[in-house]
N, CA, C and O of each residue as an XYZ file, in Angstrom:
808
protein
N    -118.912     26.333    141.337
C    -118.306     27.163    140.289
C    -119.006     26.878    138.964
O    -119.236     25.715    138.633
N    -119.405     28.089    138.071
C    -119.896     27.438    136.996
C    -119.100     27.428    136.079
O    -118.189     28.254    136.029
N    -119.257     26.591    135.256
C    -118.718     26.409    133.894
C    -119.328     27.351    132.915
O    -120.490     27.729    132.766
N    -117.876     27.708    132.097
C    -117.832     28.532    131.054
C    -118.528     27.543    129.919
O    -118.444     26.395    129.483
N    -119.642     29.385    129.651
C    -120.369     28.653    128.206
C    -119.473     28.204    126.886
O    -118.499     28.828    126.465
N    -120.068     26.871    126.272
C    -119.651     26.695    125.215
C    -120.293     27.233    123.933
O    -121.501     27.323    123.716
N    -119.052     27.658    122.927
C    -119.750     28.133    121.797
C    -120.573     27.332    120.868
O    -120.033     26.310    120.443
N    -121.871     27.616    120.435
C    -122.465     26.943    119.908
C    -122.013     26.517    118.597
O    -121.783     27.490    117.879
N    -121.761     25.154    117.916
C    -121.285     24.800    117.097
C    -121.847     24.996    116.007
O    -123.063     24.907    115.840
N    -120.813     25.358    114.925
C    -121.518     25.129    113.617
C    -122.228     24.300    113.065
O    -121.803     23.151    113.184
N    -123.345     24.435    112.380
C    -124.069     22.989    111.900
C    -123.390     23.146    110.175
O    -123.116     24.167    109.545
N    -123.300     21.995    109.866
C    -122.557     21.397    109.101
C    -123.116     22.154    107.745
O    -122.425     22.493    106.784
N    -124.431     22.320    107.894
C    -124.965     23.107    106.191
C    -124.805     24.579    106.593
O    -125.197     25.181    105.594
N    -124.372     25.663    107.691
C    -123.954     26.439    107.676
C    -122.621     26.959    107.195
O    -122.269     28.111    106.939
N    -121.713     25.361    107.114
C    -120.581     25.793    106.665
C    -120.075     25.239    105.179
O    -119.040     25.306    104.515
N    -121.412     24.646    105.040
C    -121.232     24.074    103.403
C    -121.695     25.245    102.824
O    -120.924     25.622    101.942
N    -123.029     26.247    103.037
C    -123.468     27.049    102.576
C    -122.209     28.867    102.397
O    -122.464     29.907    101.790
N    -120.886     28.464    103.267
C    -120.700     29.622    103.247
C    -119.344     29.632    102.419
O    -118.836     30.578    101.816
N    -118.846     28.184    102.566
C    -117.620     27.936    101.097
C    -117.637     28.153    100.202
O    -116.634     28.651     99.692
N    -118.705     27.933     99.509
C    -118.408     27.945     98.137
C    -118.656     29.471     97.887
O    -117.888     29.757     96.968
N    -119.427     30.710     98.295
C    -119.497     31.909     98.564
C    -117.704     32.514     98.595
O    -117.238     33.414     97.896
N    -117.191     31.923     99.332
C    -115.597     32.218     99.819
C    -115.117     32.252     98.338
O    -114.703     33.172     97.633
N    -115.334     30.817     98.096
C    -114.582     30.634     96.723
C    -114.927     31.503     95.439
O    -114.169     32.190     94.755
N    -116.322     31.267     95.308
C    -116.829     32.354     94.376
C    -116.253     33.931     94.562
O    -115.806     34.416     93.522
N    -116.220     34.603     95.502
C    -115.753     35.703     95.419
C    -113.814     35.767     94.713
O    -113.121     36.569     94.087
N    -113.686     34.644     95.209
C    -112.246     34.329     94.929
C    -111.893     34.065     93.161
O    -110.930     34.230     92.412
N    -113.038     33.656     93.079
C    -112.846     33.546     91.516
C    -112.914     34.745     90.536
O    -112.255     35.180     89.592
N    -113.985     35.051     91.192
C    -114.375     36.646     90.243
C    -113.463     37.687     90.487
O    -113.367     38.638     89.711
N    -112.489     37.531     91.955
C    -111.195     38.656     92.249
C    -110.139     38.268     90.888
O    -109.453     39.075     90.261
N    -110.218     37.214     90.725
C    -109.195     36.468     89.860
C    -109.325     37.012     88.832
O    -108.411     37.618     88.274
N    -110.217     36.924     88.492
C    -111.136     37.159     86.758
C    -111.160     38.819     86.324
O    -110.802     39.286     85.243
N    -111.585     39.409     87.268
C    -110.902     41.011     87.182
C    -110.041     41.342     87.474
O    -109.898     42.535     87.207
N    -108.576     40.540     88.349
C    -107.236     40.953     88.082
C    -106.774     40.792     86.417
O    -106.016     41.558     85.822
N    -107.482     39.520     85.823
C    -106.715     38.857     84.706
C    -107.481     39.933     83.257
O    -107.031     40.320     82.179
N    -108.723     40.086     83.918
C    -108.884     40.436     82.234
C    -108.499     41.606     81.442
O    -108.538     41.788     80.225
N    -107.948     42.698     82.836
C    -107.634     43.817     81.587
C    -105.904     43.636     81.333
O    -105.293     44.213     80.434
N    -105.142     42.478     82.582
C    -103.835     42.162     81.395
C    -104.284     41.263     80.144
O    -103.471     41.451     79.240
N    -105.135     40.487     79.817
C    -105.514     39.898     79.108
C    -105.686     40.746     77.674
O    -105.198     40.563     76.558
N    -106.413     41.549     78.098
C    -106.856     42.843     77.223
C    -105.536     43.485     76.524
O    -105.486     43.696     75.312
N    -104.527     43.756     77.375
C    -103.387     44.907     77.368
C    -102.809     43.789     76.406
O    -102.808     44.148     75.229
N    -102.266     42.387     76.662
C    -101.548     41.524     75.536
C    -102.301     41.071     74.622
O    -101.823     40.024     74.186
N    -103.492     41.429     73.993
C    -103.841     41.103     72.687
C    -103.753     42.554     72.114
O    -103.812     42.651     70.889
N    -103.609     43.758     72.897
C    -103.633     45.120     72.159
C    -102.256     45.033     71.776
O    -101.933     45.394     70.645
N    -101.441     44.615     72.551
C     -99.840     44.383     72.761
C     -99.458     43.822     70.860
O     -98.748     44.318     69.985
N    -100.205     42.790     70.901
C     -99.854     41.431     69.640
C    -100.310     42.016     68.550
O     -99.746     41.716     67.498
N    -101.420     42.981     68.512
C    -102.063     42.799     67.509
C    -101.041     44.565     67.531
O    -101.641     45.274     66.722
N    -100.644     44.834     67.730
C     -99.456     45.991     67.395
C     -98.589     45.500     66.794
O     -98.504     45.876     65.625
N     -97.491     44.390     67.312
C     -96.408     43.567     66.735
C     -97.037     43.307     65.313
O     -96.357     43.583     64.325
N     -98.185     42.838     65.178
C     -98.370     41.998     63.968
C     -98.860     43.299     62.654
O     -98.792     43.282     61.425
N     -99.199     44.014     63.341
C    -100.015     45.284     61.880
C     -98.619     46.452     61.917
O     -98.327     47.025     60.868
N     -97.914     46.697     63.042
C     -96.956     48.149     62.808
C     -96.309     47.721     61.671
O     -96.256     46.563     61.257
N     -95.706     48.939     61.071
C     -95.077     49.070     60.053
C     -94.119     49.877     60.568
O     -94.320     50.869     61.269
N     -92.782     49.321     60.117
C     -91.750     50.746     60.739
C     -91.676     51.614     59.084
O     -92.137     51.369     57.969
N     -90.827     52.723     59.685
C     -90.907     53.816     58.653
C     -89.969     53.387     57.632
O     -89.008     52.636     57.798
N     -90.416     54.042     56.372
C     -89.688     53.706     55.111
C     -88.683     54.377     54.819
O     -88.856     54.928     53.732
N     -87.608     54.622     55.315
C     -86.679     55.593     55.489
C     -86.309     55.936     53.668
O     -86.743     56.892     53.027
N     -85.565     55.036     53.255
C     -84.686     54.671     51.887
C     -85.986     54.898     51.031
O     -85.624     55.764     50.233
N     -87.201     54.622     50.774
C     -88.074     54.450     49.802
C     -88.438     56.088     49.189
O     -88.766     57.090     49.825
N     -88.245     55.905     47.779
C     -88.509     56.748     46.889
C     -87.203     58.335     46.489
O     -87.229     59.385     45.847
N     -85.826     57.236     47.736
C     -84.672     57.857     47.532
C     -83.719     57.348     46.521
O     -84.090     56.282     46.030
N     -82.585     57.812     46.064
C     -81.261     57.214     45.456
C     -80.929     55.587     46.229
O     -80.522     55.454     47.383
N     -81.136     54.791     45.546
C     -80.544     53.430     46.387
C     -78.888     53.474     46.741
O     -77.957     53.383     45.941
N     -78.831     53.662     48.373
C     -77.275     53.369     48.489
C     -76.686     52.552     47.288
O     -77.406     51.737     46.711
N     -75.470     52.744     46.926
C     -74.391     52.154     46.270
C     -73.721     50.965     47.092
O     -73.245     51.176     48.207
N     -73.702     49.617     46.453
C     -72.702     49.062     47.216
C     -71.985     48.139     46.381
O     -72.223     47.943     45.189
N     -70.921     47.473     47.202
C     -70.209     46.470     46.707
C     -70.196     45.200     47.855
O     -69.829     45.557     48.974
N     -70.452     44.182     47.745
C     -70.409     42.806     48.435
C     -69.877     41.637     48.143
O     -70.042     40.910     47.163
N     -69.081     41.499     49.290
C     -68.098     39.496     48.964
C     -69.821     38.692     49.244
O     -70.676     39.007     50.072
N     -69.845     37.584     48.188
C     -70.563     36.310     48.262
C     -70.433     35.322     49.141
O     -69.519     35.421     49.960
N     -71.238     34.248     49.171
C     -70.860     33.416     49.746
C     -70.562     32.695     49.282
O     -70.466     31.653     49.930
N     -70.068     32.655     47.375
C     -69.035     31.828     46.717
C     -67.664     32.682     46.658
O     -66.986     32.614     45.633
N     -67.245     33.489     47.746
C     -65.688     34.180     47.425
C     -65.675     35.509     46.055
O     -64.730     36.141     45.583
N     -67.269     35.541     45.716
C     -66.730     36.461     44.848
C     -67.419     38.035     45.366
O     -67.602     38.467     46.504
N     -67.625     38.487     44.380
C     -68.412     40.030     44.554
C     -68.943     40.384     43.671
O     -68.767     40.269     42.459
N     -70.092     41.143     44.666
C     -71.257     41.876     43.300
C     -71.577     43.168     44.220
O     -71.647     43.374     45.431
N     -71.750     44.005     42.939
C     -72.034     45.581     42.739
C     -73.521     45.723     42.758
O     -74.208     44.864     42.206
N     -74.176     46.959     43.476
C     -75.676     47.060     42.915
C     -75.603     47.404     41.007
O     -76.494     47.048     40.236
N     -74.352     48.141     40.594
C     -74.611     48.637     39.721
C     -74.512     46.919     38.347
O     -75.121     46.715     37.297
N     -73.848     46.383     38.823
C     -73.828     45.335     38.041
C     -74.863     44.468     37.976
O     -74.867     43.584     37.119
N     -75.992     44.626     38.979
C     -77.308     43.847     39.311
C     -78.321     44.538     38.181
O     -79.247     44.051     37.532
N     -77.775     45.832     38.218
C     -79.079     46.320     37.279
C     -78.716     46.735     36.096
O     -79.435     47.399     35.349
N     -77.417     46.316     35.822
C     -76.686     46.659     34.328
C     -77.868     45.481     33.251
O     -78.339     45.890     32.190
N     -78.172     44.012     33.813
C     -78.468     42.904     33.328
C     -79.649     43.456     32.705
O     -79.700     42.942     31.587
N     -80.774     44.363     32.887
C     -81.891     45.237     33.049
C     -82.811     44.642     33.232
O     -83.759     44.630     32.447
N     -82.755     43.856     34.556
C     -83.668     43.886     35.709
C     -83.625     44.392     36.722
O     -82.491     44.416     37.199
N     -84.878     45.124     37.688
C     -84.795     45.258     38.469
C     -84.447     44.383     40.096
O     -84.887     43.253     40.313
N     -83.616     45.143     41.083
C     -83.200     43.925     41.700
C     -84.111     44.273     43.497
O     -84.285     45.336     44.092
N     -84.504     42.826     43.866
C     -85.443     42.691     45.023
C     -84.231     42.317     45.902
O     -83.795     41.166     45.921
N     -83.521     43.662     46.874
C     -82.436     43.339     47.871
C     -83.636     42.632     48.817
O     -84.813     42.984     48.739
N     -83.186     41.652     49.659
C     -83.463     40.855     50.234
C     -82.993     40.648     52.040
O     -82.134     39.791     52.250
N     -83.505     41.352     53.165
C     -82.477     41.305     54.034
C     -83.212     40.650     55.157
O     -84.262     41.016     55.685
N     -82.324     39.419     55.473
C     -82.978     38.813     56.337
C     -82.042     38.294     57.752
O     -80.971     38.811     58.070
N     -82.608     37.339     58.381
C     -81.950     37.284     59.870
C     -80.659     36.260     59.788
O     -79.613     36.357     60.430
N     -81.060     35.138     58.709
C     -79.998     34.222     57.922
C     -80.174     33.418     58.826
O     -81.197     33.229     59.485
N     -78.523     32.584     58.932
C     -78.176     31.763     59.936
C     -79.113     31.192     61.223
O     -79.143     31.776     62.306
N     -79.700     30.238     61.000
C     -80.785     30.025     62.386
C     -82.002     30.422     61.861
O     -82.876     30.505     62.724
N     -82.440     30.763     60.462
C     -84.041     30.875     60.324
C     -84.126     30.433     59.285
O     -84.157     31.170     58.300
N     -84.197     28.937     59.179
C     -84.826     28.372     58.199
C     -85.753     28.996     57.045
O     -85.576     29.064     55.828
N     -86.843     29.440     57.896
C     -87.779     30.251     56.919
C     -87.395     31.206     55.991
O     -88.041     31.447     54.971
N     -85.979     31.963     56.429
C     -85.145     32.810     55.728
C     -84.672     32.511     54.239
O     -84.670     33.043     53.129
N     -84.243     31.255     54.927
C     -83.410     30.212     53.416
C     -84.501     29.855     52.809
O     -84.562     30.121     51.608
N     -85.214     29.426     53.206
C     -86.856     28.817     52.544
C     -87.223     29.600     51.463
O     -87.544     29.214     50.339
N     -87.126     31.131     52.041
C     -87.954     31.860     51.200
C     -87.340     32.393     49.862
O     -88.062     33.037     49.101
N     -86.004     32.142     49.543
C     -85.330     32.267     48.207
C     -85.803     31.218     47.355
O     -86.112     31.804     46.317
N     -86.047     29.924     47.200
C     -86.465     29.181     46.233
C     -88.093     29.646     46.128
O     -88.647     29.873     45.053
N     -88.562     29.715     47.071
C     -90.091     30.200     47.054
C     -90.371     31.364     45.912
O     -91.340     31.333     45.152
N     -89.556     32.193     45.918
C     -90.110     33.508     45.031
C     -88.894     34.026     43.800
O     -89.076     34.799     42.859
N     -87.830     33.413     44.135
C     -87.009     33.552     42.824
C     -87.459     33.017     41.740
O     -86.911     33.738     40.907
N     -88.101     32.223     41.119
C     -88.276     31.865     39.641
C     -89.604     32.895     39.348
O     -89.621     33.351     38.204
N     -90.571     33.260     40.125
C     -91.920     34.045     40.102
C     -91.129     35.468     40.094
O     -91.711     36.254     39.346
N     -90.081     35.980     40.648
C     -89.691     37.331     40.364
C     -88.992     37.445     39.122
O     -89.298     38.324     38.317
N     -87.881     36.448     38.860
C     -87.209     36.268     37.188
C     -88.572     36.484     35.950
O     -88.359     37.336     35.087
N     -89.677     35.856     35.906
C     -90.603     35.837     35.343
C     -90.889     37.315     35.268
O     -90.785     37.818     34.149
N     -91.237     38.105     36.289
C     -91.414     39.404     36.499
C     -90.068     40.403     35.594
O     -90.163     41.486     35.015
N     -88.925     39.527     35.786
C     -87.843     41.092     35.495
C     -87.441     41.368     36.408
O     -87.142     42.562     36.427
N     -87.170     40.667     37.614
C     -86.761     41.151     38.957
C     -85.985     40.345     39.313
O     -86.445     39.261     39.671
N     -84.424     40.571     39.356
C     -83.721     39.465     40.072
C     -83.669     39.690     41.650
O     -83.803     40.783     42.202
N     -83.428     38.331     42.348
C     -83.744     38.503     43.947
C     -82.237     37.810     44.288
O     -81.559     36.844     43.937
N     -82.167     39.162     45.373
C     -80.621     39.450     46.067
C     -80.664     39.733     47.276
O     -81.090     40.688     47.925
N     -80.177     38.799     47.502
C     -80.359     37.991     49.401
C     -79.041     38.934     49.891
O     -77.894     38.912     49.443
N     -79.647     39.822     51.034
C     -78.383     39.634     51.904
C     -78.193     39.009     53.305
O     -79.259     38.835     53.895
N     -77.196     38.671     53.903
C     -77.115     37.977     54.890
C     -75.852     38.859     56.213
O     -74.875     39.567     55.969
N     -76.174     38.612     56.969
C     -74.864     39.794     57.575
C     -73.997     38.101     58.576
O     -73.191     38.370     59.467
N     -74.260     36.766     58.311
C     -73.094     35.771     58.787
C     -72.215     35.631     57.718
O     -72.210     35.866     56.509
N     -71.232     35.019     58.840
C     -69.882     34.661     58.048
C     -70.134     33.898     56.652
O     -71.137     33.188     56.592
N     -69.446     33.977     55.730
C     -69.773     33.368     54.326
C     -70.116     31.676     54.281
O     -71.001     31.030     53.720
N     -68.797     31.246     55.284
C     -68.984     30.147     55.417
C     -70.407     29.391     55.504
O     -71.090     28.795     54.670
N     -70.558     29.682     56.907
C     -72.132     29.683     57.722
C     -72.816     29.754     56.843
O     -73.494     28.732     56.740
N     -73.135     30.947     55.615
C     -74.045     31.018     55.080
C     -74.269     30.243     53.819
O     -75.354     30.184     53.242
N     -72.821     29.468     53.312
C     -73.190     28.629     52.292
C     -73.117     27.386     52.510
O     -73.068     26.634     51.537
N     -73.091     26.832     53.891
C     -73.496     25.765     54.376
C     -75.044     25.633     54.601
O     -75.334     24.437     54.602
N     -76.220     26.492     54.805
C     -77.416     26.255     54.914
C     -77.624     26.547     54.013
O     -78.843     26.533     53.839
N     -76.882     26.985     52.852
C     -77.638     27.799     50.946
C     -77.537     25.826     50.545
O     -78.394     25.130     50.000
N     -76.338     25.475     51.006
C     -76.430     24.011     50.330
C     -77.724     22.868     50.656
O     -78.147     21.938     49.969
N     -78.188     23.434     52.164
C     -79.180     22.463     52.936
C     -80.355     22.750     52.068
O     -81.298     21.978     51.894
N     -80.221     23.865     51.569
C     -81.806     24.448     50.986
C     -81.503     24.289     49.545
O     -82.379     24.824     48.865
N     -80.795     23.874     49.018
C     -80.587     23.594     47.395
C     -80.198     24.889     47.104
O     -80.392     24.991     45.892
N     -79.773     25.905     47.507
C     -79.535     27.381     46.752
C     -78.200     27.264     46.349
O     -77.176     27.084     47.007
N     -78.445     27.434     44.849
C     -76.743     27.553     44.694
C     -76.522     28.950     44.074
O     -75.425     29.187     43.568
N     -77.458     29.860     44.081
C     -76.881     31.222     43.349
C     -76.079     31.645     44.804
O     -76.151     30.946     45.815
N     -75.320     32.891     44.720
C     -74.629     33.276     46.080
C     -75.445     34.328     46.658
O     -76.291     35.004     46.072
N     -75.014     34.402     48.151
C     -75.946     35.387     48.174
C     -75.252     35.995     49.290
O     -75.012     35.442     50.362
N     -74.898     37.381     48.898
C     -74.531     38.530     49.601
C     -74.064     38.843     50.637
O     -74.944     39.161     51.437
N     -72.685     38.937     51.175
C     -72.435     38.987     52.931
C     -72.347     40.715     53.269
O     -71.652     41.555     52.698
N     -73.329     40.896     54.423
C     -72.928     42.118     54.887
C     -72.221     42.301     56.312
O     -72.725     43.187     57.002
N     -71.280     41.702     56.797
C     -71.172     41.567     58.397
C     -70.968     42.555     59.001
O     -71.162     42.556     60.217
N     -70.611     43.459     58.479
C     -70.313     44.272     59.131
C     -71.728     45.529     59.239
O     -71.853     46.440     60.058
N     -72.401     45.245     58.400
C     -73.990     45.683     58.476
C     -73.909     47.189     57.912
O     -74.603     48.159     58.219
N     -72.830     47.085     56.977
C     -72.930     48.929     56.582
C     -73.786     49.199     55.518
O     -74.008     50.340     55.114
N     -74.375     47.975     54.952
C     -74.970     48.227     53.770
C     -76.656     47.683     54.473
O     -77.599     48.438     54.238
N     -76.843     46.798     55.041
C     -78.269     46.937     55.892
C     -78.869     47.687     56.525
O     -80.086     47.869     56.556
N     -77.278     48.660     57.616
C     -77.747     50.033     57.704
C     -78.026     51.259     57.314
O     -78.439     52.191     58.004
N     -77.705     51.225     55.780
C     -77.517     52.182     55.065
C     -79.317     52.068     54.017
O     -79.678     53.062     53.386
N     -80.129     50.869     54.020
C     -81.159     50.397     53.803
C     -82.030     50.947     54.931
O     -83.170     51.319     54.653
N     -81.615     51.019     56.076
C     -82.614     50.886     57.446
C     -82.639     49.464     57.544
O     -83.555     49.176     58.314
N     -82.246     48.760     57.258
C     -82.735     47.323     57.874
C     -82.765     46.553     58.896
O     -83.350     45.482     59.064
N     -81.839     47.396     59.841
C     -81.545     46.750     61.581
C     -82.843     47.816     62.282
O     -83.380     48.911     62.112
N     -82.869     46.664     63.122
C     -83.688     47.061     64.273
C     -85.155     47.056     64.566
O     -85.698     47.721     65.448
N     -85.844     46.084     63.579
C     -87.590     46.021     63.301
C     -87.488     44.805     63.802
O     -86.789     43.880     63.386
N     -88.402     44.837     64.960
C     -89.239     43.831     65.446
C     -88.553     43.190     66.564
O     -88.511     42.006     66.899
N     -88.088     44.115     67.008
C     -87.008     44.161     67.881
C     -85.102     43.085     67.631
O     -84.329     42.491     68.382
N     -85.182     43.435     66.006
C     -83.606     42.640     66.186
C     -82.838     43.951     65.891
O     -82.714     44.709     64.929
N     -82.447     43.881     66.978
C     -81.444     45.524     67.136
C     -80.106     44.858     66.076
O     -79.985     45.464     65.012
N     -78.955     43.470     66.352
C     -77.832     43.882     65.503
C     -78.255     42.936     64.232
O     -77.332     42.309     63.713
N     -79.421     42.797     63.750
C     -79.237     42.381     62.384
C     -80.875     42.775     61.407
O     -81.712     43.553     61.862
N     -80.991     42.255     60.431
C     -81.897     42.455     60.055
C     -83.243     41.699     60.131
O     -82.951     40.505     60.196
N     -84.668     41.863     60.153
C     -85.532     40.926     59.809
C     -86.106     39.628     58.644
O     -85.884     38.439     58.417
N     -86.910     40.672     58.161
C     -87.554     39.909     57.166
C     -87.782     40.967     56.126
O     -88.971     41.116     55.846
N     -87.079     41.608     55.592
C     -87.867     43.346     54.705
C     -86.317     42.734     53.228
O     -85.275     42.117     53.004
N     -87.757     43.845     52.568
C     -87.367     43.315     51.347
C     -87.108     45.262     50.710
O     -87.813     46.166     51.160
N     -85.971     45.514     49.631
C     -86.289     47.129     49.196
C     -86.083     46.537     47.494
O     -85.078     45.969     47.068
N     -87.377     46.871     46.688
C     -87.137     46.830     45.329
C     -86.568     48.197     44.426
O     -87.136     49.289     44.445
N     -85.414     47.909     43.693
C     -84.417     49.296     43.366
C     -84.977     49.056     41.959
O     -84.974     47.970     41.380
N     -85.253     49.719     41.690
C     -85.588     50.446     40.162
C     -84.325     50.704     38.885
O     -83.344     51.427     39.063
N     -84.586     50.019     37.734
C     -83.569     50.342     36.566
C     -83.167     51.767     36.448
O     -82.327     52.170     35.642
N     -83.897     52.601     37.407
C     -83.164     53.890     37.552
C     -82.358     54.224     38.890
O     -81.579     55.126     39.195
N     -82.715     53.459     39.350
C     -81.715     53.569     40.552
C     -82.068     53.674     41.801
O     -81.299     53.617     42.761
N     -84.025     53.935     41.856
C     -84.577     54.571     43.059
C     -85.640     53.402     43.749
O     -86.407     52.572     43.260
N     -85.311     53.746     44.983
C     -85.890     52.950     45.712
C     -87.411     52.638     45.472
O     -88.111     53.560     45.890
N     -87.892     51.937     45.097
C     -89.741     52.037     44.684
C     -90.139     51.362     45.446
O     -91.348     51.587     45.488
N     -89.835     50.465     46.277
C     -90.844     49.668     47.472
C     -90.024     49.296     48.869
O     -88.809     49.102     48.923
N     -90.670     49.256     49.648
C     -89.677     48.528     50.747
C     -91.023     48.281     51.556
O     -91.844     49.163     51.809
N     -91.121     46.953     51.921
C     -91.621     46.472     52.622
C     -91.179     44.994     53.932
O     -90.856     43.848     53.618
N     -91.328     45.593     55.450
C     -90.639     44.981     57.061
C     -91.493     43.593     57.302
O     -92.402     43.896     58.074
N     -91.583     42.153     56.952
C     -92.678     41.604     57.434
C     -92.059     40.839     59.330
O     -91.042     40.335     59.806
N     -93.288     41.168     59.732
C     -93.416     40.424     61.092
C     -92.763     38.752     60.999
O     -91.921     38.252     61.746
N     -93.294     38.277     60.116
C     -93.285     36.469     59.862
C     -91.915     36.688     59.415
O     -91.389     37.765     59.138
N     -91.350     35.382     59.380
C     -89.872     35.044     58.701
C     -89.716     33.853     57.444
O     -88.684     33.239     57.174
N     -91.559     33.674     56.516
C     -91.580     33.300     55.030
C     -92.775     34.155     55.030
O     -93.465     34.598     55.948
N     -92.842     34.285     53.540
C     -93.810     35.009     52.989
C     -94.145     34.187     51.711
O     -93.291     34.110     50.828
N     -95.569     33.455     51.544
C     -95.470     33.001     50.280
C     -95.811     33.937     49.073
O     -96.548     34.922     49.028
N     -95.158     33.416     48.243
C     -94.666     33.689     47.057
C     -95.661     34.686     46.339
O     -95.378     35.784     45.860
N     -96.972     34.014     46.376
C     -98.461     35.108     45.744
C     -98.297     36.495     46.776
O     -98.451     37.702     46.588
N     -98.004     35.868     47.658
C     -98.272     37.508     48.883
C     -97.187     38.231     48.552
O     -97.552     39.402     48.658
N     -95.800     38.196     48.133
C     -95.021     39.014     47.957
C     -94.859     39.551     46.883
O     -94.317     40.651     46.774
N     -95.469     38.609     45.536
C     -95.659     39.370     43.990
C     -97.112     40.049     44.397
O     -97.061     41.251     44.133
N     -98.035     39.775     44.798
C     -98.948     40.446     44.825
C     -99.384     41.999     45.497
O    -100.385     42.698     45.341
N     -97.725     42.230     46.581
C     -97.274     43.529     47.080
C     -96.506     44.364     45.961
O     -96.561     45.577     45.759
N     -95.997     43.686     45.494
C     -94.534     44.489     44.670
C     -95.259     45.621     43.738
O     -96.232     45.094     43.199
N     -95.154     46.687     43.445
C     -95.672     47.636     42.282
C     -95.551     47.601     40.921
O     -94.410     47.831     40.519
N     -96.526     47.344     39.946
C     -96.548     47.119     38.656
C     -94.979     47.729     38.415
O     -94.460     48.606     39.105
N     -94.317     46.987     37.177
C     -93.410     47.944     36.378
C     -93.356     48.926     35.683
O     -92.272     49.320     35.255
């Protein structure tokens, strides 16, 4: 009876020579799955970081409002600009962003200089909010909106994806009453030169 042929064996540099081939193709499959998501999230980022949402309020009548503090009292827009400065409403995420609180000592004495008083609003509880005004040395008060009728009445909900509160946007109201700037930033501080250096001559 004869015996069944055996298969001739691999020699050892036939199968060193054909691995790394395996692998190589494996790499370059890799490398063209990855690079056009690669591609798609820097087109992605570099959208987040340059969009601008629309200026709804700018170059209109500034809503009217009235607001409790976060010292128990209240202030009027009309009493902000009785003083005759113009006032830099201020609307930010508050509670939980440091950078938020940060950025009132940063640019309040550089806007007073200007003629511009700066008026923070905040949409947390008063409390909340004058417990981190104390962490940050702020002792002027600054503005509760919780119920968000006056942020929404700005446009200020919903940029950058914070649907129930506001970002980082600032609307400068004019001694006449009209909205003259509004500007949404991506970041949550803005130093101080970059935000006088946006604002529009008086």
């Amino acid at each position: 009876m004869s015996r069944p042929k055996k298969r001739p064996a691999r020699s050892r540099r036939a199968r060193s020579t054909t691995l790394p081939a395996r692998r190589g193709t494996s790499r370059w499959a890799w490398i063209g799955l990855a690079a056009p998501l690669l591609v798609i999230g820097i087109v992605v980022m570099i959208g987040i970081v340059t969009f601008q949402p629309e200026h709804g309020v700018l170059g209109d009548e500034a809503p009217p409002f009235t607001l409790p503090t976060s010292a128990g009292t209240e202030v009027a827009l009309d009493e902000l600009l009785a003083g005759g400065n113009e006032a830099l409403l201020y609307f930010s995420m508050g509670v939980g962003c440091d950078g938020c609180f940060a950025q009132i000592p940063e640019v309040d004495t550089a806007l007073a200089e200007r003629g511009i008083t700066l008026v923070p609003v905040m949409v947390d509880p008063p409390h909340a909010v004058a417990t981190e005004s104390a962490r940050f040395g702020i002792t002027d008060p600054i503005l509760i909106d919780q119920d968000r009728q006056v942020s929404a009445a700005y446009e200020m909900l919903g940029m950058y994806g914070h649907s129930d509160r506001p970002s980082h946007s600032f609307a400068l109201v004019g001694q006449d009453g009209q909205v003259r700037w509004v500007k949404h930033y991506a970041t949550m501080f803005v130093p101080a030169d970059e935000l006088i250096g946006e604002l529009p001559d008086a």
